[in-house]
C-alpha positions in Angstrom: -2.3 4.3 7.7 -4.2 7.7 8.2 -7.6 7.7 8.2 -8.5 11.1 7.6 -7.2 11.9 5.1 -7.4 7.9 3.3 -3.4 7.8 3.0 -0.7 5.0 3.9 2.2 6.7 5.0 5.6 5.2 4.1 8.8 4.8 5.7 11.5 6.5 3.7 14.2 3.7 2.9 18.0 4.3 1.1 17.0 1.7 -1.4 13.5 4.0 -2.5 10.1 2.9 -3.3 9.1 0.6 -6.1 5.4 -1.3 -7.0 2.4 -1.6 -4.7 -0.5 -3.5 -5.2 -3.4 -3.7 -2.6 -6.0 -6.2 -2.0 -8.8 -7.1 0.2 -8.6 -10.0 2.8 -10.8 -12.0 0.0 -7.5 -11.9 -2.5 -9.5 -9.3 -4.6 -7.0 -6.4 -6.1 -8.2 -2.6 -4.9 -5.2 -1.1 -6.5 -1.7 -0.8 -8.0 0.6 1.4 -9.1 4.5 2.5 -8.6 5.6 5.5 -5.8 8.6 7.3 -5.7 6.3 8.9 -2.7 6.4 8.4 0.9 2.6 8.7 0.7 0.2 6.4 -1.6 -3.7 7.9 -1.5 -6.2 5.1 -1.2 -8.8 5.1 -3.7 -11.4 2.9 -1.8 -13.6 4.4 1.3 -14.6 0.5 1.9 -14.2 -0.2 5.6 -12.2 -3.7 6.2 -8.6 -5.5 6.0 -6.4 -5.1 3.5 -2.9 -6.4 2.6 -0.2 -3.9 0.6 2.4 -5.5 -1.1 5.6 -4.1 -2.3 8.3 -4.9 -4.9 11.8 -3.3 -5.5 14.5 -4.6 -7.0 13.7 -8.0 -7.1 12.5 -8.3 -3.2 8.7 -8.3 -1.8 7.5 -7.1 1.5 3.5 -7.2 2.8 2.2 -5.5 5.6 -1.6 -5.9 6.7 -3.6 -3.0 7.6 -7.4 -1.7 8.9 -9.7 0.9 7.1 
């Protein structure tokens, strides 16, 4: 995550970049959409925690992160 300029920064895999949804630490959905980006711009300034989850090809990932 970069601050400064309210981006997550991704780490470019063989297998690409599929759907991302984030939420707030209350379960509450801030945003979704599909990359084919290393880079996904955050839409909310709110300071908190937040939890991005990812699905490709039939697998999930989550990662927690600070704003």
């Amino acid at each position: 995550y970069e601050s400064k300029d309210n981006t997550i920064r991704l780490v470019d895999t063989k297998e690409g970049f599929g759907n991302y949804q984030i939420f707030d630490f209350s379960g509450k959905l801030i945003q979704q959409g599909v990359t084919k980006e290393q880079v996904i711009k955050l839409n909310n300034n709110t300071k908190g925690g937040y939890l991005i989850k990812f699905e490709h090809k039939g697998k999930t990932a989550s990662f927690k992160f600070l704003r």
